[in-house]
N, C-alpha and C positions, 0 to 999 in steps of 0.2 A: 658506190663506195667512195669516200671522201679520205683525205688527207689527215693522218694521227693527230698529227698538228695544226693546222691550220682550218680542217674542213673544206677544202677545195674536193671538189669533182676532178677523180685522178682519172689518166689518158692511160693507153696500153704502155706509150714509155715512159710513164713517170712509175708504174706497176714495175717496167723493166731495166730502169736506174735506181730503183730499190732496189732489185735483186742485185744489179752490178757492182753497185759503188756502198751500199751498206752489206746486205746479208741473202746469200742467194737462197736461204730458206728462208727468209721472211712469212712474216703471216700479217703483219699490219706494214701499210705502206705512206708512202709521202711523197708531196706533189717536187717538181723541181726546183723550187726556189726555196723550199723546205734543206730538201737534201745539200743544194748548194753552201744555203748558210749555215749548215751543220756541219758540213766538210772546210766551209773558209775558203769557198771557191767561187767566182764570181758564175752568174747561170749563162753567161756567154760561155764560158770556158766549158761548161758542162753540155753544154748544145752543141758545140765542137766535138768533146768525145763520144758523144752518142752518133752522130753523123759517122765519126773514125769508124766505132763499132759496127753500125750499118754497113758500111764499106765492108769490113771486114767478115759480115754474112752472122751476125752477132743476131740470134734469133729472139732475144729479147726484149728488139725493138723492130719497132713495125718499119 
């Protein structure tokens, strides 16, 4: 499965920053640098909150 946008080869958390940060029912997904520049967020800062959510037992990332 690749990226809506770009065609990358998506990871389990780029499948589960789709569901966080756009739409927890999603059915088509997108890789992180996707999601980043559609939210206006740099992909450090998006690597940071997926690490938060880890910490916090966030099951939609590995």
């Amino acid at each position: 499965m690749g990226c809506t946008i770009c065609g990358r080869e998506l990871s389990f958390n780029d499948i589960g920053a789709t569901k966080k940060f756009i739409n927890r029912g999603a059915t088509t997904f997108f890789c992180k640098k996707c999601i980043a520049k559609r939210l206006d967020m740099s992909e450090e800062f998006m690597e940071q909150k997926i690490a938060f959510f880890k910490q916090q037992g966030c099951t939609l990332f590995s």
